[in-house]
N, C-alpha and C positions, 0 to 999 in steps of 0.2 A: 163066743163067736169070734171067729180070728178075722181081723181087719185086712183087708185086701187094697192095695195099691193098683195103679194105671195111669198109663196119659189118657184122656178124655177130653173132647171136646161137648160143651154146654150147649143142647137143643132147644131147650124149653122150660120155663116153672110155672107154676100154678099156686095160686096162693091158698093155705089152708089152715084154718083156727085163725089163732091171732098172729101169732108173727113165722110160725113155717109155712116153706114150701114145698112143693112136690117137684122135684128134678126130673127132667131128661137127659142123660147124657149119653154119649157116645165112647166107650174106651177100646183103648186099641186090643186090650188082652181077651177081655169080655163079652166083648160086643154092648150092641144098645143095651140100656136101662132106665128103670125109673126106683130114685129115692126121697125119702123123707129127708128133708133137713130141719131141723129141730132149730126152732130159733134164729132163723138165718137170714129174718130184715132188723136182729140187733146185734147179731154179734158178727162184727167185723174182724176179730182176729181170726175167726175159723174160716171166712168166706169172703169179705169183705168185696172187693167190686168182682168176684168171680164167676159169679150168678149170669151174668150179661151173656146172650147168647153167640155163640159161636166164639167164644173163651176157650184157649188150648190151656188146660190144668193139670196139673198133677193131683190124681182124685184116689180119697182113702174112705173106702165104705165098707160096711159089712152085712152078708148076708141074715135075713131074720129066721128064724123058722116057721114054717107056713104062712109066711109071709109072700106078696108078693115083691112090697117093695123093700129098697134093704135101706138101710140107716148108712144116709150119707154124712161124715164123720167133717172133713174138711178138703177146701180145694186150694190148691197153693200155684196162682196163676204163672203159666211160660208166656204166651203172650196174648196180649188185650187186642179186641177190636176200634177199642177206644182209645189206645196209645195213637191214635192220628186221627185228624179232622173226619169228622164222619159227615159225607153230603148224603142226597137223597138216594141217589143211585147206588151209593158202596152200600147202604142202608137195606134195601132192595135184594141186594145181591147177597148180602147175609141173610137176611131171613128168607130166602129162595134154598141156600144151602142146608139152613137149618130145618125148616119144613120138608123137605125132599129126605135126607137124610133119617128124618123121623119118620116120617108116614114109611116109608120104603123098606129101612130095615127091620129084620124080624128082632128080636129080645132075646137076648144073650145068646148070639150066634157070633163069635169071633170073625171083620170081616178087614183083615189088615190090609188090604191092597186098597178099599174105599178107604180106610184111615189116612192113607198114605198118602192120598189121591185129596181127602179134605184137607189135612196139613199143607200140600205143596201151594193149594188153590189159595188158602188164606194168606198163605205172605206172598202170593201175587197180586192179593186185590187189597192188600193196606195199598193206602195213598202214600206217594210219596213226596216230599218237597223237591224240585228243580233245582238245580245251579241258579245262580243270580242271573250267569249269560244266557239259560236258558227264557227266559224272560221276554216276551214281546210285546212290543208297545203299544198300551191299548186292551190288552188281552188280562180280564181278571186273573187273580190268584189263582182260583180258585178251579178254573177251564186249566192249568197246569201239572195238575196232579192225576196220578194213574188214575183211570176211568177201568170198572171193572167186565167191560167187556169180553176181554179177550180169556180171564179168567173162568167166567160163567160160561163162555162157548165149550172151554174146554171141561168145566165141568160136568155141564149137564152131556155134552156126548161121553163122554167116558162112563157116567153112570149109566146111561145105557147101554154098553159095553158092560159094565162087571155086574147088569142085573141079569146079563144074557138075550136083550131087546134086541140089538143089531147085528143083523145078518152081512153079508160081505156089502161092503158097499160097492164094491165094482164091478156088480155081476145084476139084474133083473129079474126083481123077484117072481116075476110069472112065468116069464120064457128063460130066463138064467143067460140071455144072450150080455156080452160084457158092453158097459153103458159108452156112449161117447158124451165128452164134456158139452157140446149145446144142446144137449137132448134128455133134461134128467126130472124126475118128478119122482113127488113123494102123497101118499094121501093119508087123510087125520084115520079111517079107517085101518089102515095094515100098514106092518112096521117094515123099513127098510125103503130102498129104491125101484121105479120101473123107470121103461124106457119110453119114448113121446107116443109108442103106438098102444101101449097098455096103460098109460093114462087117461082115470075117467074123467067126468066131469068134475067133479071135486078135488080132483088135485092139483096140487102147488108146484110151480118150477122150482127147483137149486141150481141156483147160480154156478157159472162155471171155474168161479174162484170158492165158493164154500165146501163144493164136492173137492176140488185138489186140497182145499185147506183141513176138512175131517179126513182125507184119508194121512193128512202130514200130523193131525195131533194125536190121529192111533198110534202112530210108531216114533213120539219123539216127547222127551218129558217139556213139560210146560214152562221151563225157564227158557227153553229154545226160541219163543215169543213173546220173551221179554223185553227185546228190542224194535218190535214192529210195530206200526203205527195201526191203531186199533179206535176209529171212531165207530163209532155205535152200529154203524147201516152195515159193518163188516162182519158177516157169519148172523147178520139175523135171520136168514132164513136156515140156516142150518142148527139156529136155538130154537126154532119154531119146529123143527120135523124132531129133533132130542125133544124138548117140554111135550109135544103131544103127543109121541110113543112111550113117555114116561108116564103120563095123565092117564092114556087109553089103558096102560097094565095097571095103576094105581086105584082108574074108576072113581077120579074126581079131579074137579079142578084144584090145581094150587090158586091158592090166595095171590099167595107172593111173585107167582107168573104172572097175574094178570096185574098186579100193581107194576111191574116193571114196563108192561108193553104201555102203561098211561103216563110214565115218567115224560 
């Protein structure tokens, strides 16, 4: 069986016998997977903290035959989730990435643009330490480090973008007439935008900064809003119209959406 290399990122394990796991991972070359890893809550030179999910590795596995799953061989970490303080919320926002990513993609369909798109999000949402000047008085430590908002906005719309869910957003979807900014609605029912007169009774307003801000992270990569101030109430309804046109194709609730809206 010849051993196959990739970068991957760690979805999920399961524990099985005595000390293996069963993997989920994501590689860029491959696409999703699932493998045995033999021994892998004792042996730390093959695995050691690589396991933890949403782990970017360099992963060597090999196909079985009539196997489904293949023998995952070792993982040689690029970067940890755990190299910086983990609070509740970056906590949340990993297992949202990692859930969504697993349920969603199919098995072994090579899908390099979501790869792209998981790596860019993950080193936007490690926390980072401030300047000392950044520093205000009164203000814990811990309210100073990046908050993974603006990261998860941009992810969970983008994956509805490369699942094929979003239709133009500048156009309504019943009359195709183009939206104006204080007039916009979306429902948990059908994917995309109407305008206030095809708005039923269950639909939700977007905000007139969420609709300019999704049409600015379709066409601009994610470090472009790395400098902007991004408290929480910013793009959540436009994480609310992405997570439920993601839910309604998927035909279940994520876990990990609803732990974040109880944060």
């Amino acid at each position: 069986m010849p051993v196959l290399t990739s970068e991957a990122v760690v979805l999920r394990t399961w524990p099985v016998q005595e000390a293996d796991l069963i993997v989920s991972f994501f590689t860029r070359d491959y696409g999703r997977m699932r493998g045995i890893a033999k021994s892998a809550l004792k042996s730390r030179k093959r695995f050691g903290g690589a396991l933890e999910p949403m782990t970017l590795a360099r992963a060597w596995f090999a196909e079985r035959p009539r196997q489904e799953l293949v023998r995952l061989d070792q993982l040689e970490i690029v970067r940890s989730p755990l190299s910086a303080p983990v609070d509740p919320a970056r906590m949340a926002a990993l297992s949202l990435y990692a859930e969504l990513l697993d349920e969603a993609l199919p098995e072994r369909d090579p899908q390099d643009a979501v790869f792209r798109l998981t790596v860019s999000v993950l080193e936007q949402t490690a926390a980072i330490e401030p300047e000392p000047s950044a520093f205000r008085p009164g203000e814990p430590a811990t309210a100073q480090a990046r908050q993974p908002w603006m990261a998860l906005t941009y992810f969970s719309l983008w994956m509805t973008r490369l699942m094929g869910l979003l239709p133009d957003l500048g156009r309504c979807i019943v009359c195709g007439e183009a939206l104006q900014p204080d007039g916009i609605w979306f429902s948990s029912h059908a994917d995309g935008l109407c305008c206030a007169l095809h708005a039923h009774g269950a639909a939700h307003e977007l905000s007139a900064d969420s609709w300019q801000l999704a049409q600015r992270i379709l066409r601009s990569p994610i470090a472009a809003f790395a400098v902007e101030p991004w408290p929480r109430r910013r793009g959540r309804d436009l994480r609310r119209f992405a997570m439920g046109t993601l839910e309604r194709h998927l035909e279940r609730k994520l876990r990990s959406a609803e732990a974040i809206t109880q944060l």
